[in-house]
C-alpha positions in Angstrom: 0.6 -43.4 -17.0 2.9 -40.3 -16.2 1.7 -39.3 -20.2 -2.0 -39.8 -19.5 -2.1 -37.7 -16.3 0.2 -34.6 -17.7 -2.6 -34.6 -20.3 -5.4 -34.6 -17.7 -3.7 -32.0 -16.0 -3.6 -30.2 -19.0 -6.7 -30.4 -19.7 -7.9 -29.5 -16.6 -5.8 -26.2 -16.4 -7.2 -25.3 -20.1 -10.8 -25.6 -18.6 -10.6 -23.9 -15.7 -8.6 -21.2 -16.7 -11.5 -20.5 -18.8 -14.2 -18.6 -16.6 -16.9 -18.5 -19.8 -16.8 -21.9 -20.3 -17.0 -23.0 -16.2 -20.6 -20.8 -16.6 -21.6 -22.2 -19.8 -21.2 -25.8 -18.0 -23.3 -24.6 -15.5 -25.9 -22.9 -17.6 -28.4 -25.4 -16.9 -28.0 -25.9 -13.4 -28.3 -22.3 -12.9 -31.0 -21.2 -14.9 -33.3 -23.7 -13.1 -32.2 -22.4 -9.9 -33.0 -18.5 -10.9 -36.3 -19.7 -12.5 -37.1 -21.2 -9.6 -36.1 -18.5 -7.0 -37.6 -15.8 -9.3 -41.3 -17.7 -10.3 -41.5 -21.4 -10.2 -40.7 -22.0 -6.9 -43.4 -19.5 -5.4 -46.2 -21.2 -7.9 -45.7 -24.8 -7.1 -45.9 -23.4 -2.8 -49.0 -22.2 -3.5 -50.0 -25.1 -5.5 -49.4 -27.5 -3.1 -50.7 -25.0 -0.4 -54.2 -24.9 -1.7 -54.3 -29.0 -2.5 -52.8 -29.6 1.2 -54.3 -26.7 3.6 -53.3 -28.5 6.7 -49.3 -28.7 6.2 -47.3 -25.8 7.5 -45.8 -23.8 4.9 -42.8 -23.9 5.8 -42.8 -27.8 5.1 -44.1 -27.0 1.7 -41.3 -24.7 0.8 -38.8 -27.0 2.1 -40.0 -30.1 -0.3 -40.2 -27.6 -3.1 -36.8 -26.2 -2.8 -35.5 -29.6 -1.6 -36.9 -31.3 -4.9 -36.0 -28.0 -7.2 -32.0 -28.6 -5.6 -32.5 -32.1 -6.4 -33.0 -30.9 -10.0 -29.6 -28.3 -9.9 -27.6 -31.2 -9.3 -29.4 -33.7 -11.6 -28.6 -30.7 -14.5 -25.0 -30.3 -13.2 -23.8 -33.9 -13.3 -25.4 -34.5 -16.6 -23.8 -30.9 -18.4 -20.8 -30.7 -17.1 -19.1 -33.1 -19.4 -20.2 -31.8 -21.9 -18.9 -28.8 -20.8 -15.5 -30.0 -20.1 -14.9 -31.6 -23.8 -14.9 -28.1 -25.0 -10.9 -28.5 -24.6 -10.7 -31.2 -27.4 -13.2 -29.3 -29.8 -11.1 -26.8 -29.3 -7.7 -28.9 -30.1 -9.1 -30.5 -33.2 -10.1 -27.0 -34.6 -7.0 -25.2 -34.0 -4.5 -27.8 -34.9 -3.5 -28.8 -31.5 -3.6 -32.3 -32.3 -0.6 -31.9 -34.2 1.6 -30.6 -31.8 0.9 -33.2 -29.5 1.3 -35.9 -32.2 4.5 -34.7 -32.5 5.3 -35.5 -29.0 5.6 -39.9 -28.1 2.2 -39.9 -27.2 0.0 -42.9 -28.6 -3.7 -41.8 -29.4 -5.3 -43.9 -26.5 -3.6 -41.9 -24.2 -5.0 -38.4 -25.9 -8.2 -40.5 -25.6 -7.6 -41.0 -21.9 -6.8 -37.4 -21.3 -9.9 -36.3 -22.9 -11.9 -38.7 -21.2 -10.5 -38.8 -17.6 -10.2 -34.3 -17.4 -14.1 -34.5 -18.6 -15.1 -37.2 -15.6 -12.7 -35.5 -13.3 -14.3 -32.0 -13.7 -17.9 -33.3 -14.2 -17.6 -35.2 -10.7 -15.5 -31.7 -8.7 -18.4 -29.0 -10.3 -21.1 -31.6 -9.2 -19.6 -32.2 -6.2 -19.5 -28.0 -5.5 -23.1 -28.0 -6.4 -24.5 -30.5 -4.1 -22.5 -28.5 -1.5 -23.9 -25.7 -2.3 -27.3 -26.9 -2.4 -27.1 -29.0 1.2 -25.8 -25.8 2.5 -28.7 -23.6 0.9 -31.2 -26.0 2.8 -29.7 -26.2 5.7 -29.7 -22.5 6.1 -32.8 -21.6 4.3 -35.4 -24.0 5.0 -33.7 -25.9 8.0 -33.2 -29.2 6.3 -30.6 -31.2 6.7 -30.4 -35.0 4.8 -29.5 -37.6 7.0 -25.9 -39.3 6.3 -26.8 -41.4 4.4 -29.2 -39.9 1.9 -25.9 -37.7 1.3 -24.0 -40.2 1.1 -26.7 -41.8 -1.4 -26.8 -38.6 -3.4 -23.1 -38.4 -4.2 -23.2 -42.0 -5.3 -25.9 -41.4 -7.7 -24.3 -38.4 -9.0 -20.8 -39.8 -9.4 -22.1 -42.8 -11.7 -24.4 -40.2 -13.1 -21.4 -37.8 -14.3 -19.7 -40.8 -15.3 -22.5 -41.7 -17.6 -23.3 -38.7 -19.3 -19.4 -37.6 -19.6 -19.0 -40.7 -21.4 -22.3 -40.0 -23.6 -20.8 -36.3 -24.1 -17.3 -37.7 -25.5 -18.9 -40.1 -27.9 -21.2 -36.9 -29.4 -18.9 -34.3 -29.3 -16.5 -36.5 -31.2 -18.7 -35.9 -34.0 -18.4 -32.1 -33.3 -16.0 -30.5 -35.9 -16.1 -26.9 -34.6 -16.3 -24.4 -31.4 -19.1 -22.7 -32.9 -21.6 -25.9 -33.7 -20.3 -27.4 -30.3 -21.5 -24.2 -28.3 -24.8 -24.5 -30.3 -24.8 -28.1 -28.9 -24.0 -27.4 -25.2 -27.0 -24.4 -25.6 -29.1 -27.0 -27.3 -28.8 -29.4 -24.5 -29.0 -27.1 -21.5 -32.3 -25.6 -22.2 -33.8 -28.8 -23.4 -32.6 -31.5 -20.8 -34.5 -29.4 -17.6 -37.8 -30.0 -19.5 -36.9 -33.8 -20.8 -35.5 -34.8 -17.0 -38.9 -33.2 -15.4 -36.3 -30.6 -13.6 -38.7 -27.3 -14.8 -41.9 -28.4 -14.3 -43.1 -32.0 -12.7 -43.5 -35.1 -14.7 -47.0 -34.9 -13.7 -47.8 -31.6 -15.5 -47.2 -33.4 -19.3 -49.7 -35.5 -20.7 -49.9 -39.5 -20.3 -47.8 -40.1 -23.3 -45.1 -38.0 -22.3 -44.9 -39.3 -19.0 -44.5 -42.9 -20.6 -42.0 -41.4 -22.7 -40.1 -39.6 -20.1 -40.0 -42.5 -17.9 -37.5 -44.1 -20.3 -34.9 -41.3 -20.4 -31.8 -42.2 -18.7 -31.3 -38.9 -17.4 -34.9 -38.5 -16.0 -34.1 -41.6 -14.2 -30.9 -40.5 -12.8 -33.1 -37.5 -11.5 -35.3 -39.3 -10.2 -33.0 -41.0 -8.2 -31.8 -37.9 -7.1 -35.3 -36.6 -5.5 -35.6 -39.2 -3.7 -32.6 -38.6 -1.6 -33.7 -34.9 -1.4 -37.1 -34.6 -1.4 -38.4 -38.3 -0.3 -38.7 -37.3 3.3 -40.6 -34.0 2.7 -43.1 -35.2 0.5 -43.9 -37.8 3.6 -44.1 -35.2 5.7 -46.6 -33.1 3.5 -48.6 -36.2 3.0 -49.0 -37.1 6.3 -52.3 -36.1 7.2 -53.4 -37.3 3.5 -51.9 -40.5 2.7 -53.6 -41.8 -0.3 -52.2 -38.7 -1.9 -48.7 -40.0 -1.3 -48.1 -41.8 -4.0 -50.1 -39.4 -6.6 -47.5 -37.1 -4.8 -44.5 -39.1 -5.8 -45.6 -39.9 -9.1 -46.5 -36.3 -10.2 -42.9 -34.6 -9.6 -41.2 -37.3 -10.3 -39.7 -39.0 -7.4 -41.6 -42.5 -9.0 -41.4 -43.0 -13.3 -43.0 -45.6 -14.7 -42.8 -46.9 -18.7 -46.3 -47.3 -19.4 -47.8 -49.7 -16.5 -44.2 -50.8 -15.5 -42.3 -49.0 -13.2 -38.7 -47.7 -13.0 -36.9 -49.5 -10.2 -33.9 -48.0 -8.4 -31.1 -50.8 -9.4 -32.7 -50.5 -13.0 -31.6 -47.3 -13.0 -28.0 -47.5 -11.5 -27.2 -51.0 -13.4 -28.5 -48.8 -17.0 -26.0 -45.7 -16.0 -23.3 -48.4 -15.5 -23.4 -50.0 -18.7 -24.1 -46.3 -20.4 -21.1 -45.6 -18.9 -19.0 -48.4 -20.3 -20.6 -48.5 -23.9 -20.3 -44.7 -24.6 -16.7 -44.5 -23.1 -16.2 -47.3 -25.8 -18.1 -45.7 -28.2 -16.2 -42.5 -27.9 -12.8 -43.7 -27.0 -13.2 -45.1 -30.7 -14.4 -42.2 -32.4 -11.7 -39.8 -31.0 -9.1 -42.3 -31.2 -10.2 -42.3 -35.5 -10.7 -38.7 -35.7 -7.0 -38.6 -33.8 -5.7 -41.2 -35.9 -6.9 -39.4 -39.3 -5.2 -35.7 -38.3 -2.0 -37.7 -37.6 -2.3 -39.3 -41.2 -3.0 -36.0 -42.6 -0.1 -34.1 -41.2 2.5 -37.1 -42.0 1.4 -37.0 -45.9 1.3 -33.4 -45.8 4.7 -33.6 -44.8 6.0 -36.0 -47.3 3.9 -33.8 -49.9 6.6 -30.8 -48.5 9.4 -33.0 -48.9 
């Protein structure tokens, strides 16, 4: 084990010391949050304004920016794994792997580097984030989630970055250099806000896309997410309407459905679970390969020498 944390230390020292690619991790997470501060955010206030005349504004603001934070951290525990296996694209391309072949370390352990720097940073940027974003509230719109929505929140978003830093090892193992894998991480960031109903509601697509929406993992882990955030001020704009509750709920996404079937909370939790245990299997085996094959290459280049 002392082998497999010196490499996750490693690891962890090559991200961070980084500052490009700490922001690109974040990309996501923060251009929904200056979208939202510069436009969206006043646009769906007034939205909801006009459809609900009798709740104060300042409730309004508080769901919106409640369920817009709800969507930051959503986009920041499903990119920052991604973000953090920039170190072994990196390796692979510059030969890397050959110095530390060299070295007595068995490729499961490389594997276990990788893996265990990527959940470690993905679950510490995440965590920042959601600081960050309880703070902003509390400050800002005088919210402040009970204990244990909180508590609720950093479950979700621990099995969450758990999930999708699996899911990122498995594709990035297929990721040969920097410059596809930063067209990847740019690829994913600007497409993932639309796909987990983080820049606009669910309820603004048409039917279909709602249905097929529904049925993305990491719209359900976002979904999970607004509910801890934004569950208690959407009741509270409701209140003097509530038949629109659960058009409420449904339109910005704190309720998914498949079709006529809905998504139900321990669905979701028990689906990142076993995401997270196939794509960590997945991926351990695809690096472990592509390890395997530059330590073949460099021995038979070396008898070739000799």
């Amino acid at each position: 084990m002392k082998a497999v944390g010196a490499l996750i230390g490693r690891n962890l020292r090559l991200f961070f010391r980084d500052r490009m690619t700490v922001f690109f991790s974040l990309m996501a997470a923060m251009l929904l949050f200056v979208l939202y501060t510069l436009f969206l955010g006043q646009l769906q206030t007034s939205d909801l304004q006009e459809s609900f005349p009798s709740a104060p504004h300042r409730e309004i603001r508080a769901f919106v920016d409640s369920w817009m934070f709800a969507g930051v951290v959503s986009m920041a525990s499903i990119t920052t794994g991604l973000g953090a296996l920039g170190v072994f694209v990196e390796d692979a391309s510059t030969g890397r792997f050959r110095d530390l072949l060299v070295s007595p370390i068995r490729p499961g352990q490389l594997v276990l580097g990788y893996f265990g720097a990527a959940l470690i940073i993905a679950v510490t940027i995440t965590l920042g984030v959601l600081t960050v974003s309880l703070t902003y509230l509390r400050l800002a719109d005088g919210v402040a989630l009970p204990v244990g929505a909180v508590a609720r929140a950093v479950g979700v978003m621990v099995v969450t970055a758990a999930a999708f830093a699996a899911v990122s090892a498995f594709v990035t193992s297929f990721v040969t250099t920097p410059g596809a894998y930063s067209a990847l991480c740019t690829i994913v960031g600007t497409t993932l806000g639309f796909l987990a109903g983080a820049y606009v509601p669910v309820g603004s697509f048409p039917a279909s896309a709602q249905a097929v929406i529904g049925g993305l993992p990491f719209a359900q882990a976002s979904m999970l997410m607004r509910r801890e955030f934004a569950g208690e001020g959407l009741d509270a704009i409701a209140a003097a309407d509530p038949g629109a509750r659960d058009q409420l709920r449904a339109y910005f996404g704190l309720d998914l459905s498949v079709g006529d079937l809905p998504v139900a909370a321990p669905f979701v939790m028990a689906s990142l679970i076993g995401t997270t245990v196939l794509f960590a299997w997945l991926g351990a085996i695809r690096i472990r390969r592509r390890v395997t094959r530059i330590g073949a290459a460099r021995r038979s280049a070396a008898v070739a020498r000799t």
